[in-house]
C-alpha positions as CSV (number, residue, x, y, z in Angstrom):
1,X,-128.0,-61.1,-74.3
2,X,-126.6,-57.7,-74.5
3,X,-123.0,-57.4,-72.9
4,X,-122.6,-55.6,-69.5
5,X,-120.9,-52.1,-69.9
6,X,-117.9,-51.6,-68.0
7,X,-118.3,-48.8,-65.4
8,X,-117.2,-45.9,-65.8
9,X,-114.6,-44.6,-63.6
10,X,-115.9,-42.6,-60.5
11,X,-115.0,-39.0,-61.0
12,X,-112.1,-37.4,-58.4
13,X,-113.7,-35.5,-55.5
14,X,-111.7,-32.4,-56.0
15,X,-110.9,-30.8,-59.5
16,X,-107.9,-28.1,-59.5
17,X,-108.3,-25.8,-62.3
18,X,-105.4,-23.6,-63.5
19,X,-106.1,-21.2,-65.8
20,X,-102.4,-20.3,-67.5
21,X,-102.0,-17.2,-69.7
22,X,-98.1,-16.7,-70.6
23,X,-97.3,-17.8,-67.2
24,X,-95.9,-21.1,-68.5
25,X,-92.6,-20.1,-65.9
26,X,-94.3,-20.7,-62.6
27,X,-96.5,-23.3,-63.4
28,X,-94.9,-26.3,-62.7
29,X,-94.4,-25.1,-59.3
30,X,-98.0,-24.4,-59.1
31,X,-98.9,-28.4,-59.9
32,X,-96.3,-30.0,-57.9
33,X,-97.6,-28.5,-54.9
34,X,-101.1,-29.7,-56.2
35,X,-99.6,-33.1,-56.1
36,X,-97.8,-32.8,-53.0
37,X,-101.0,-32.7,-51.0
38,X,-101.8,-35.0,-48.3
39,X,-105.3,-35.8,-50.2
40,X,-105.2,-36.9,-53.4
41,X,-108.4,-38.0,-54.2
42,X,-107.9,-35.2,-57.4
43,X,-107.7,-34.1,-61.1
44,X,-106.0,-31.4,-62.4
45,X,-107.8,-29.0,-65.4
46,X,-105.4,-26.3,-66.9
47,X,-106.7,-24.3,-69.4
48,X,-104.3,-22.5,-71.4
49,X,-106.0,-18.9,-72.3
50,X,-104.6,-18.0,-75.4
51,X,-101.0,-18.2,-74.3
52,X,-98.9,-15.9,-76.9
53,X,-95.6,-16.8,-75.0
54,X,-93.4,-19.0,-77.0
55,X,-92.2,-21.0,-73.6
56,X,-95.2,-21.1,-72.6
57,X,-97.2,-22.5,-75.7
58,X,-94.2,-25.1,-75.7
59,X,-94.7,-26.4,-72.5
60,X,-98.4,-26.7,-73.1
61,X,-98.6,-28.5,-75.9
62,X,-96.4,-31.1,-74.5
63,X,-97.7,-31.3,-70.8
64,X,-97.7,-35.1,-69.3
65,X,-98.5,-35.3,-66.0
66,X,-101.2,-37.7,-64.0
67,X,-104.9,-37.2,-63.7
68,X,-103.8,-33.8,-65.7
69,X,-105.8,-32.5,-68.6
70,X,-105.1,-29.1,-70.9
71,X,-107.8,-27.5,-72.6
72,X,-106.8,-25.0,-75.1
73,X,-108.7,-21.5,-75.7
74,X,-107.4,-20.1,-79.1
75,X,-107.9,-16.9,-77.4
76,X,-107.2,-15.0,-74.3
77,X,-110.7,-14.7,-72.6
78,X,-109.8,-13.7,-69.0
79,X,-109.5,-15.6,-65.9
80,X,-113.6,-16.0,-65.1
81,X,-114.0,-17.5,-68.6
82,X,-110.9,-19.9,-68.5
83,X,-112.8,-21.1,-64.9
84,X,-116.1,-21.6,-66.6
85,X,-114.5,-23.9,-69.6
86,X,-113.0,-26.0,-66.8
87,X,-116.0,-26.1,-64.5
88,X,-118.3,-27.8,-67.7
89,X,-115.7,-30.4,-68.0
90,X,-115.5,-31.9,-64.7
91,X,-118.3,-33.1,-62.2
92,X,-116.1,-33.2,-59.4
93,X,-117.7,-32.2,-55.9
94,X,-115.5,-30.0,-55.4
95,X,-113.5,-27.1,-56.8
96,X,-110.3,-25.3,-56.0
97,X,-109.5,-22.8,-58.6
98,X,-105.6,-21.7,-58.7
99,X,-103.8,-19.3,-60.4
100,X,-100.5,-20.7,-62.5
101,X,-98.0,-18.8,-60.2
102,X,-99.3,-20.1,-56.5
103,X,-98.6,-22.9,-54.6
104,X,-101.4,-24.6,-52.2
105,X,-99.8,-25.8,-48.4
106,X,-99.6,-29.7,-48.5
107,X,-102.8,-30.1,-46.4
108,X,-104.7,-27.9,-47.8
109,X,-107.5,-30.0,-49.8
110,X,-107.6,-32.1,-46.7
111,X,-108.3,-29.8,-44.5
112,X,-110.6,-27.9,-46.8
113,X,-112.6,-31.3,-48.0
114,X,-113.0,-32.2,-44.3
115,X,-114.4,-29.0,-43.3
116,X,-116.8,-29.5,-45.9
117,X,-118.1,-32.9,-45.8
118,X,-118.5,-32.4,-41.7
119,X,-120.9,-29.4,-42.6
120,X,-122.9,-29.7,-45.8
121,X,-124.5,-26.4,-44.7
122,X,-121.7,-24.8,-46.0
123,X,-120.6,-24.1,-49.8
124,X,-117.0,-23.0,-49.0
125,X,-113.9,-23.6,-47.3
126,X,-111.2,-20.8,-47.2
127,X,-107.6,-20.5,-45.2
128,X,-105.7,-18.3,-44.3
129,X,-102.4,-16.6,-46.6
130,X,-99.0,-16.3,-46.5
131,X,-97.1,-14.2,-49.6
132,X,-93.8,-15.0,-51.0
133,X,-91.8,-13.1,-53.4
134,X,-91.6,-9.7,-53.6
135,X,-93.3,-9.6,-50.5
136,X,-93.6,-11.3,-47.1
137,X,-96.6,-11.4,-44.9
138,X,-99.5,-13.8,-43.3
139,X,-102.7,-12.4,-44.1
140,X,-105.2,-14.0,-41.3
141,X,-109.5,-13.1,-41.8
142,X,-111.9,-13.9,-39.1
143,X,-115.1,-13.2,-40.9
144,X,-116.7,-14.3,-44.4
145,X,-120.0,-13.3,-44.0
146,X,-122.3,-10.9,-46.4
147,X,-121.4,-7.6,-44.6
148,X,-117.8,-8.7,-43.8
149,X,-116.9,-9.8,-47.1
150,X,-119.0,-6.4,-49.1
151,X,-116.2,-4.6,-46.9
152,X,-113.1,-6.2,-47.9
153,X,-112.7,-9.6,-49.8
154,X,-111.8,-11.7,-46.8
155,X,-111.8,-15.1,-48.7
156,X,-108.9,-16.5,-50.6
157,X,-109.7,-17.3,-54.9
158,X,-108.7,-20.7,-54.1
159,X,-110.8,-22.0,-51.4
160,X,-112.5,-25.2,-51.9
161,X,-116.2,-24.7,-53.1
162,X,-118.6,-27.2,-53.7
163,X,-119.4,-27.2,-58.1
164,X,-123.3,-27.5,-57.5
165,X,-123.1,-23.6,-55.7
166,X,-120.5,-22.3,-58.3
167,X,-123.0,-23.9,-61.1
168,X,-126.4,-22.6,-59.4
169,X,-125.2,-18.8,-59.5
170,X,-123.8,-19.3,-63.3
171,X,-120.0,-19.3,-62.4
172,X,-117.8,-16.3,-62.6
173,X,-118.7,-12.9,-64.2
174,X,-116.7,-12.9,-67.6
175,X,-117.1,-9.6,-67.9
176,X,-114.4,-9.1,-65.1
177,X,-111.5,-9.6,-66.4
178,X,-109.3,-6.9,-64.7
179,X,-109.9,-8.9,-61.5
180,X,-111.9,-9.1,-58.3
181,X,-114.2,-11.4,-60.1
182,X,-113.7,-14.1,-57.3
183,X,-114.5,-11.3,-54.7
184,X,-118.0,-10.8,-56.7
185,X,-118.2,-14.5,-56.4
186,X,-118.0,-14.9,-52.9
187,X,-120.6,-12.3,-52.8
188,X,-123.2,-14.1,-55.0
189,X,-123.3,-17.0,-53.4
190,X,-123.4,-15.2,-49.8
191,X,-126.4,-13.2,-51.6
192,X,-128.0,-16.5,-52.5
193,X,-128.0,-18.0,-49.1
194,X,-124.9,-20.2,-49.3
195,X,-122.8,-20.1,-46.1
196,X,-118.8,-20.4,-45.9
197,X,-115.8,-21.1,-43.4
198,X,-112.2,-19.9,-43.0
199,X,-110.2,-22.6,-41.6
200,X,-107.5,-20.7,-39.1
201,X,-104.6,-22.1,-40.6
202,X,-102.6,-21.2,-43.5
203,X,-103.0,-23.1,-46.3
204,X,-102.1,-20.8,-49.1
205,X,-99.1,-19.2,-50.5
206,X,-99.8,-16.3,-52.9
207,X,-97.2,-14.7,-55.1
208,X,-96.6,-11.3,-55.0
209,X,-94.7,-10.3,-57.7
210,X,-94.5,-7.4,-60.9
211,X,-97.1,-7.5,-63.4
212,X,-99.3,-9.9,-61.7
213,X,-103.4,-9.0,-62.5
214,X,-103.9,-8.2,-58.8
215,X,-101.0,-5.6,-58.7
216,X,-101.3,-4.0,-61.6
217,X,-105.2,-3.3,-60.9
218,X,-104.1,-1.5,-57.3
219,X,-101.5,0.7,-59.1
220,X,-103.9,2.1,-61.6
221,X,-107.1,3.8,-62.4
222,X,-108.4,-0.1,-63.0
223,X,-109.4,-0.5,-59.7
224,X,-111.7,2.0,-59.3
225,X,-113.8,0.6,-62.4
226,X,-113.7,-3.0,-60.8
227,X,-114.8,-1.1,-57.5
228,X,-117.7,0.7,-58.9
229,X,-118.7,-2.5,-61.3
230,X,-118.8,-4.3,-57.9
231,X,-120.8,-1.8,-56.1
232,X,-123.2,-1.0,-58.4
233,X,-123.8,-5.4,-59.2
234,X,-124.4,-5.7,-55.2
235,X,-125.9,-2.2,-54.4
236,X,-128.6,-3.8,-52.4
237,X,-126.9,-5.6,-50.1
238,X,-124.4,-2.7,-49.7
239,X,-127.7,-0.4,-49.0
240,X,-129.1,-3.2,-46.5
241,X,-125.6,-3.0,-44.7
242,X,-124.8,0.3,-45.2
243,X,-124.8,1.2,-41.6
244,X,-122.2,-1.7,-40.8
245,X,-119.8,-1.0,-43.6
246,X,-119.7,2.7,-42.3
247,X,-119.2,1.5,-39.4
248,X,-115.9,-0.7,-39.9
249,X,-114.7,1.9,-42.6
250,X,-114.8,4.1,-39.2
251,X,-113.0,2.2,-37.3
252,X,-110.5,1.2,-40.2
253,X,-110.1,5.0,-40.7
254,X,-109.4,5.1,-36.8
255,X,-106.7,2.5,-36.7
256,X,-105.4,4.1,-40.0
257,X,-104.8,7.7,-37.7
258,X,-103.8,6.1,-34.5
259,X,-101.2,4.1,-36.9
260,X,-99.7,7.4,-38.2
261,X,-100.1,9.4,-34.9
262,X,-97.7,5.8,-33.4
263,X,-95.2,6.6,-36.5
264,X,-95.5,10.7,-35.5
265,X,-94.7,9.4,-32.0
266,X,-91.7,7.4,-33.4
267,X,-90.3,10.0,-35.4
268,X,-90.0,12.5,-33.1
269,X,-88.9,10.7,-30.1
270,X,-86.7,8.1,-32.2
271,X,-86.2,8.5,-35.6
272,X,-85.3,11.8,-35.6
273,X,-82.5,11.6,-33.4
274,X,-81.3,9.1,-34.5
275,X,-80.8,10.6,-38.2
276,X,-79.3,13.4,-36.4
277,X,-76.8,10.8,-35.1
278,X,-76.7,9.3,-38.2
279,X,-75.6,12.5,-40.2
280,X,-73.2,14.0,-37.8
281,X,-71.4,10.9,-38.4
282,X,-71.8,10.7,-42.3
283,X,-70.2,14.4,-41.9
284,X,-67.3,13.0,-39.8
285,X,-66.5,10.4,-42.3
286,X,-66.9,12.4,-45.0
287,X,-63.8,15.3,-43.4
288,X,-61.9,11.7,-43.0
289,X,-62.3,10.8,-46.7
290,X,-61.6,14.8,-47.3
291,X,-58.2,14.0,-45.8
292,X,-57.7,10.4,-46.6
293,X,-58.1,11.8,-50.5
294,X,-55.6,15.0,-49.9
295,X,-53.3,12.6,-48.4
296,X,-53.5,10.7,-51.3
297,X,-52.7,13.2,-53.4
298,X,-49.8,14.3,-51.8
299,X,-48.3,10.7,-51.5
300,X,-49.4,10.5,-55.3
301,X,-47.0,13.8,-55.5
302,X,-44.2,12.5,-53.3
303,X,-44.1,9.3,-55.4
304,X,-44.3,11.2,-58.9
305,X,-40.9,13.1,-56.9
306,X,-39.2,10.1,-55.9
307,X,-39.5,8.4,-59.2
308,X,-37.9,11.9,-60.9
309,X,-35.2,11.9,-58.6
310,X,-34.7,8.1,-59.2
311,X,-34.6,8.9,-63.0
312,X,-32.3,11.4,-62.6
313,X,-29.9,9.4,-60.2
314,X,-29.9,7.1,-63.5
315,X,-29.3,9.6,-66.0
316,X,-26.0,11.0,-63.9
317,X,-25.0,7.6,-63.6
318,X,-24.9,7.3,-67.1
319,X,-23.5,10.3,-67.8
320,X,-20.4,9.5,-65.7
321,X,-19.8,6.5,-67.6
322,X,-19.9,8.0,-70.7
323,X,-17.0,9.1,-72.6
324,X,-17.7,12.4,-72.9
325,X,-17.7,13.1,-68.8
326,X,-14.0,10.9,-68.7
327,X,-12.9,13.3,-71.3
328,X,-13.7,16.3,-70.2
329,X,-12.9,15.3,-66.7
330,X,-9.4,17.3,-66.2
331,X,-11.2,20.1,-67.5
332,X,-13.8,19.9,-64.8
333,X,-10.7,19.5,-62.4
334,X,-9.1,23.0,-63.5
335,X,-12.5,24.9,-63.5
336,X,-12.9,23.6,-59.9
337,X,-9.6,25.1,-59.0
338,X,-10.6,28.3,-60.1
339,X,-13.4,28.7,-58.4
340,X,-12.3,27.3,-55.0
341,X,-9.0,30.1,-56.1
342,X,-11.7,33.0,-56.7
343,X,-13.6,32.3,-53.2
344,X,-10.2,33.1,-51.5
């Protein structure tokens, strides 16, 4: 009788891959808050992409924590491809793919695996954002469907998504590797039928901070490479829903005028009195340090005179001590005769 195999254990629900390239600095903080959620029914994937950072190659090849695997790439492939090794290692239901230097809100994979297991229809589950570091703000999307998200990319890289839709579409474009490749995600699967949801909550903390992909894209020629990639990939469904994306960039461009006609508003009826105000007074303070520094100068003077005077006071104090001025004293005595004789 052949002996029964021992099961094998049931694979986690939700897989978390971190992709991690020279970014060894914030990643802790990214795990912890992967283990701080209120679901844990999870693995954790990071792929090191061909870190060249000593720290980071350090802490790497030492990394303990549970239900935590690395997988190394001896060289740097991009974001899509690290997310493609990790997605053929793991047949968890779901997937949340964050970057190494955010932090996912304690409920998120909660809230984002109930959302999905009460509608199968759907293949996604985004949030809401807040940003933190060099930057502040809560950025708060209504929409994620086709012609919403071809004019702006209104769901977060790291909402939850079901494996069998990120599989059926082949993953993420490793050609795009400057960024934007989980926009053009979002938009295959939307052009394939699948369906998402934004849960109005936030669940996601992104970092802004200097030299991140997403920054350095905006403030260079980059961008409009990624844009035109984009555009010319989906030109059918931007032809379909041409006359809605002209539309909202319309009204975008409306709110854009009416903003700067507001600040025009503000600067004429507040802002620029009130630098008026504001220099009148940085001229009165400057005439007081004018005189504050004169005054200085002439105490500087006085003081310089005192301590003369002072010296001097010592020197004839000497000199009357001194033998020579007891000497010639008498002397001194018969010229001061003479000259108090000659003024008669």
């Amino acid at each position: 009788m052949t002996p029964a195999r021992a099961a094998e254990p049931a694979a986690p629900r939700v897989t978390v891959v971190i992709p991690c390239h020279d970014l060894g600095v914030y990643l802790n903080d990214a795990v912890d808050s992967v283990f701080a959620q209120t679901f844990q029914d999870f693995d954790v994937i990071i792929v090191d992409d061909g870190s060249t950072d000593e720290a980071t190659d350090r802490l790497l090849a030492e990394y303990r924590r549970p239900r935590t695997r690395v997988l190394r790439s001896e060289e740097n492939r991009g974001l899509p491809a690290a997310r493609n090794l990790a997605i053929r290692e793991t047949h968890a239901e779901y997937i949340c793919a964050l970057d190494a230097d955010d932090r996912l809100a304690p409920a998120c994979l909660e809230k984002s695996v109930r959302a999905l297991d009460d509608d199968p229809s759907i293949a996604f589950a985004s949030h809401w954002v807040k940003t933190f570091g060099d930057e502040e703000r809560e950025w708060k999307p209504e929409r994620c469907d086709l012609a919403a998200v071809l004019d702006m990319n209104t769901i977060n890289g790291a909402a939850l998504t079901r494996r069998d839709a990120i599989v059926a579409v082949g993953g993420w474009d490793e050609s795009m590797r400057d960024g934007c490749e989980d926009w053009d995600l979002w938009l295959t699967l939307l052009e394939r039928g699948y369906r998402g949801t934004i849960i109005p909550e936030v669940l996601f903390h992104y970092r802004r901070r200097t030299g991140s992909m997403s920054r350095v894209m905006m403030q260079t020629d980059v961008q409009l490479g990624v844009f035109g990639y984009i555009l010319a990939k989906h030109r059918d469904s931007c032809r379909h829903h041409l006359a809605e994306l002209t539309l909202r960039r319309d009204l975008e461009i409306a709110r854009l005028v009416r903003e700067v006609y507001d600040l025009d508003l503000d600067h004429h009826g507040w802002l620029a009195p009130e630098m008026d105000r504001a220099a009148r007074e940085v001229g009165v303070l400057r005439e007081k340090e004018r005189r504050v520094t004169a005054d200085k100068a002439r105490q500087a003077e006085l003081d310089r005179l005192s301590a003369n005077v002072e010296a001097l006071g010592h020197d004839v104090a000497d000199l009357r001590r001194s033998m020579s001025w007891q000497v010639t004293a008498p002397l001194r005595m018969v010229y001061g005769w003479l000259l108090r004789l000659k003024g008669r």
